[in-house]
N, C-alpha and C positions, 0 to 999 in steps of 0.2 A: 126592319122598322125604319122610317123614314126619317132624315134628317130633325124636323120638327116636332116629331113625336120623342126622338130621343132629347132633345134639349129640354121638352117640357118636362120627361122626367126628370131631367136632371135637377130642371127648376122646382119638382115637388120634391126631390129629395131633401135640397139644400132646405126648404121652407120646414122640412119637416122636424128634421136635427133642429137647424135653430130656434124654431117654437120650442121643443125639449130643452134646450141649453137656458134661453134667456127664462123657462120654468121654475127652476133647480135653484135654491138660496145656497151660500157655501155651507152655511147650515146644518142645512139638508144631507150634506155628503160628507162630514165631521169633518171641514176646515175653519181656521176662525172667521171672523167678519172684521172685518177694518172697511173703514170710512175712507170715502172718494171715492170711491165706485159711480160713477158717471154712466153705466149701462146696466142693464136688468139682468138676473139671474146670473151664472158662473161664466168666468174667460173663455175662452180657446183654451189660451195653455191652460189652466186646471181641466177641462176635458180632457185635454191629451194628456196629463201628467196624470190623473185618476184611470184613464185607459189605459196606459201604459202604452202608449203609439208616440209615433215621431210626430210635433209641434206643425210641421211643417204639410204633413203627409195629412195629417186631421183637419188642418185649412184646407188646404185641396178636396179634401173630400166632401167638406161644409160647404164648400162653394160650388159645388157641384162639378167638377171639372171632371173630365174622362180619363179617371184612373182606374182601375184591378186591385180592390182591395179581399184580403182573405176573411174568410170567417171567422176565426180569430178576433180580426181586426173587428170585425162588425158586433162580436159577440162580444167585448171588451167596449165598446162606445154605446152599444145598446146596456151594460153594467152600470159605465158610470153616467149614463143619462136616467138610471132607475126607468128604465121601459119596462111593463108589464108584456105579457105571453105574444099578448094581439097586438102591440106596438113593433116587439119584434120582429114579429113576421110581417109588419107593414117594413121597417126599416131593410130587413131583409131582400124583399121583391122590387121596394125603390130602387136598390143596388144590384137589380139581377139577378141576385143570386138565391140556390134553394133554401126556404128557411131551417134552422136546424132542430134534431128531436127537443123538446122541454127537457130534457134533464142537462143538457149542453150548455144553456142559458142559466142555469140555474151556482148560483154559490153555493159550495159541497154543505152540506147538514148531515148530521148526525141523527141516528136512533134514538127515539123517547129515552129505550131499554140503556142504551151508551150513555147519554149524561145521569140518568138516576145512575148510575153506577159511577160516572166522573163524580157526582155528589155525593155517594156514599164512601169516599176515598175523602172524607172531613180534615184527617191530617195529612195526609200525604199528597204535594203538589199532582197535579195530571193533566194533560189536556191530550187532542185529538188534532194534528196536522197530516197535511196530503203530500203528494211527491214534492211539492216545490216546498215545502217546509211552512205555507201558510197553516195557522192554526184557527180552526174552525170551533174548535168546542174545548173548553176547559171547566174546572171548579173554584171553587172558592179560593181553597189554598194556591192557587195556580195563582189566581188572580191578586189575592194579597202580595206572591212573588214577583211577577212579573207583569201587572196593572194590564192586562187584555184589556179589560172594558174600556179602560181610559185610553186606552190606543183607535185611531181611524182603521177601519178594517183593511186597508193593504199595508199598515204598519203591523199588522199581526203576523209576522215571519221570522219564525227563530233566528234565521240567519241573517234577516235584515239586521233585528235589534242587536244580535251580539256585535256585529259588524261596523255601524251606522248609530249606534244609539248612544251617544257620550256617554251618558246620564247611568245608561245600564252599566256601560264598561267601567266606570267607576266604582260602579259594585261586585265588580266580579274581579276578586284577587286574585283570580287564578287564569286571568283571562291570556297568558301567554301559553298556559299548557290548555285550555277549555277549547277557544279559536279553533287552531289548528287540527283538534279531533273533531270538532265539529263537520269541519269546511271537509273534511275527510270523507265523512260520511257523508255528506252532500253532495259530494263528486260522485258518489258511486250510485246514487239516487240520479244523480242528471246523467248518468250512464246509461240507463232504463230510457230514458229518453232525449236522447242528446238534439233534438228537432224541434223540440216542442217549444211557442213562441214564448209562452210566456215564463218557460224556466230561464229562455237564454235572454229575455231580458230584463231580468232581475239580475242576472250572473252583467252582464252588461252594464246595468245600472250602480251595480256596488264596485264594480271596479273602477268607476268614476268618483266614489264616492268615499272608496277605503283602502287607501294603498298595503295594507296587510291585505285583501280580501285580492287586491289586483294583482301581489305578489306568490301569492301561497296558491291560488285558482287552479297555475299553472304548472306548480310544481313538483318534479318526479318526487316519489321516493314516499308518501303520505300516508301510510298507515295504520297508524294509532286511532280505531273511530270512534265516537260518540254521541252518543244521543243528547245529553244536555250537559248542564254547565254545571261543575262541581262544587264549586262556591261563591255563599251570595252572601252577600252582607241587606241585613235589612235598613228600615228608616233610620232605625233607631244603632246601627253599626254592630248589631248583632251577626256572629259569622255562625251560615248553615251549610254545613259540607254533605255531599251528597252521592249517592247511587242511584242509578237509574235500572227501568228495565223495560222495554218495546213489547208494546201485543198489538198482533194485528185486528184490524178492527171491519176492514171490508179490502178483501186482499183487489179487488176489482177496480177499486177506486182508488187502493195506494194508500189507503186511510188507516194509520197507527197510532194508535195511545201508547204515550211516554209518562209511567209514574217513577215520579221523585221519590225516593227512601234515603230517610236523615242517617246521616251515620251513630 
C-alpha cells in the first residue's frame, strides 16, 4: 500500500474514533457531569480510563499515528466507545486488523433460565461473575447487599470493591480475615490465565490503588480461599454473617454463581 494511501487511512481512522468519542455524554457511560467542559462529548483520558488502555497509547492511536495495537486493545475502545457489531468491524479494518467473532465484542450475559433463578433465590444474596471476578448478573438481595445497579459497570468487580471501595470496607468487619481469602482465590483464577490483558490490568490497576491488594498479590504461603465476604453490616448497622457456596454456570466462559447463606 502506498505511502498516501496509508496515511489516508490513518486519517479515517483517527476521524472515525473521534466522531465516537465527541458522540458519547459521560452520561452515557455512568460517569458524573460536571460543568466546564469546553469540548463535546467524553476526554481522552476517560476513553482510555473506560478502556482500560494506557492515556498515552489511546492518544496515539486517536491521532492516527503508526502503531501495533492488539485486539484486546481495539475490543476494549470499541466497549467504551459503545460501537455497535458494524462499527466494530469498521474500527477494526481502519486498524488492519481481522475483525473479531460477535461474541468477542460482546459484555458476558447470562441465561433468561440463570437470572429467573438468581430471582428466585428472593432471600438469599447471588450473583454471576467471570474469571476476572466482574459480576455480570445478580438478584435483588445481591443488589440491596452490594448496590450492583448503583455501580458504573467496570466498578462491578468483587475484587475491585473489596479492595478499592472505602465505603464497602467499612462495612465489612471482617475485612482483615475476608481480603485475604478472597485475593486467594483470585490468584488461582488469574492462574488459569495469567496472559490475559484485561486480568493483568486490573491486578495492575489495584496495586496502584490498594497497598493491601499490592502487598498480599504477591505473597507465598495464601491458602485460605473464598468466594465472598463473611460479614456485612447493612445501612442500618445490621451485622449479616455469611456462607457461601460456587456453581458453575457455563464452565466455557468461566462463568459462576456465588450464593450467600445467612448463618
Amino acid at each position: 500500500m502506498s505511502g498516501r494511501s496509508l496515511a489516508r487511512k490513518r486519517k479515517d481512522l483517527s476521524d472515525f474514533v473521534t466522531r465516537h468519542r465527541n458522540k458519547l455524554t459521560p452520561a452515557d457511560v455512568g460517569l458524573p457531569t460536571t460543568g466546564g467542559r469546553r469540548t463535546p462529548g467524553l476526554r481522552r483520558e476517560e476513553v482510555a480510563s473506560l478502556a482500560g488502555v494506557g492515556l498515552t497509547w489511546y492518544i496515539w492511536f486517536e491521532q492516527g499515528r503508526d502503531i501495533q495495537v492488539s485486539e484486546s486493545f481495539l475490543l476494549n475502545v470499541a466497549k467504551a466507545l459503545k460501537l455497535d457489531d458494524a462499527e466494530c468491524n469498521h474500527l477494526f479494518l481502519l486498524a488492519h486488523r481481522r475483525p473479531p467473532p460477535p461474541e468477542a465484542r460482546q459484555w458476558p450475559s447470562v441465561d433468561p433460565l440463570i437470572q429467573q433463578l438468581l430471582d428466585d433465590l428472593t432471600v438469599r444474596p447471588a450473583y454471576v461473575s467471570n474469571l476476572r471476578w466482574d459480576v455480570i448478573a445478580w438478584n435483588a438481595a445481591a443488589d440491596d447487599l452490594f448496590d450492583f445497579s448503583g455501580r458504573a459497570r467496570q466498578d462491578r468487580n468483587i475484587v475491585r470493591m473489596v479492595f478499592a471501595d472505602p465505603e464497602l470496607r467499612r462495612r465489612l468487619p471482617a475485612w482483615q480475615e475476608d481480603a485475604p481469602r478472597l485475593l486467594a482465590q483470585f490468584r488461582h483464577d488469574l492462574a488459569a490465565a495469567p496472559d490475559d490483558p484485561d486480568m493483568l490490568f486490573l491486578v495492575q490497576d489495584l496495586k496502584k490503588v490498594s497497598p493491601d491488594f499490592r502487598r498480599w498479590i504477591e505473597q507465598p504461603g495464601m491458602e485460605n480461599y473464598g468466594w465472598g465476604v463473611g460479614v456485612v453490616l447493612t445501612d442500618d448497622g445490621t451485622r449479616h454473617s455469611f456462607a457461601h457456596q460456587m456453581l458453575t454456570v457455563d464452565e466455557h466462559r468461566h462463568l459462576k454463581m456465588i450464593v450467600y447463606f445467612e448463618r
